[in-house]
N, C-alpha and C positions, 0 to 999 in steps of 0.2 A: 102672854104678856107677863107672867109670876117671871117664868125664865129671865124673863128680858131684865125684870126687876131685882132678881135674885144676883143675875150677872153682873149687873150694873153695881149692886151693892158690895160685892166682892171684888170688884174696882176699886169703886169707893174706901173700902176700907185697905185695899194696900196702899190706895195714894198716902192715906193718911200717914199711914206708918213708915212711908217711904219716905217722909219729908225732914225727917231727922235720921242720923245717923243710929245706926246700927248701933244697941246695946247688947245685946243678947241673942243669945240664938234658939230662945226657948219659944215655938210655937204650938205647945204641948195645948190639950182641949180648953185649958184653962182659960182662952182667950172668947172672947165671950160673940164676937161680933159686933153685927148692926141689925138695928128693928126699924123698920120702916115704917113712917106715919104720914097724912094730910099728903097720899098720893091724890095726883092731880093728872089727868088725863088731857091732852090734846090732841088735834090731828094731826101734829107734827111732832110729837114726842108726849115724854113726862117729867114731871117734877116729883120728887119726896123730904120729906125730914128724914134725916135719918140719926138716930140717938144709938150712943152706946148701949148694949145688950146684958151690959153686965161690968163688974169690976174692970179696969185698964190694964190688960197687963203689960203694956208698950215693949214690944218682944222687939220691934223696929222703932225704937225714939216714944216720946209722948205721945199714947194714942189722942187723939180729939175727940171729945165724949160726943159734941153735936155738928154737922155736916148737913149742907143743902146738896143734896143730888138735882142734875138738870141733865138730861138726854132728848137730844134733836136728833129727829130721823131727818139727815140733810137731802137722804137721796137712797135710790134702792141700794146703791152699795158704800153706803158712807155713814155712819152712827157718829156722833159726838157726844161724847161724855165727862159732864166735870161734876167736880166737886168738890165745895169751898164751906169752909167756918160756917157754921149758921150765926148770923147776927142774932142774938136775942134779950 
């Protein structure tokens, strides 16, 4: 389940960065990530917070510091994964 979670957050975080146009092309270690919080397990997927890990370094447009992860196992061969602005 880490994997799943792990993968899902490095989705997560290029959606983010996808969503604005390209600045820079520096994806040097400096970028910090995503830490994942107040995972939630169902029998049909999971949900997470997932916050900024560190400084922004928006290598792809404004990073988004906070993100709601949501993954639906739809079916043995179909995964849905989104990830939108956390309201807070």
């Amino acid at each position: 389940m880490y994997g799943l979670l792990a993968g899902s957050a490095l989705v997560a975080a290029a959606s983010a960065r996808a969503i604005a146009p390209r600045q820079t092309n520096d994806t040097s270690p400096a970028c910090p990530g995503y830490s994942a919080s107040n995972v939630q397990q169902s029998g049909t997927g999971l949900s997470a917070d997932l916050s900024l890990a560190g400084s922004p370094c928006n290598s792809y447009g404004r990073d988004i510091e906070n993100l709601r992860l949501t993954v639906s196992y739809d079916t043995g061969m179909l995964l849905e994964v989104n990830s939108n602005p956390a309201r807070r």
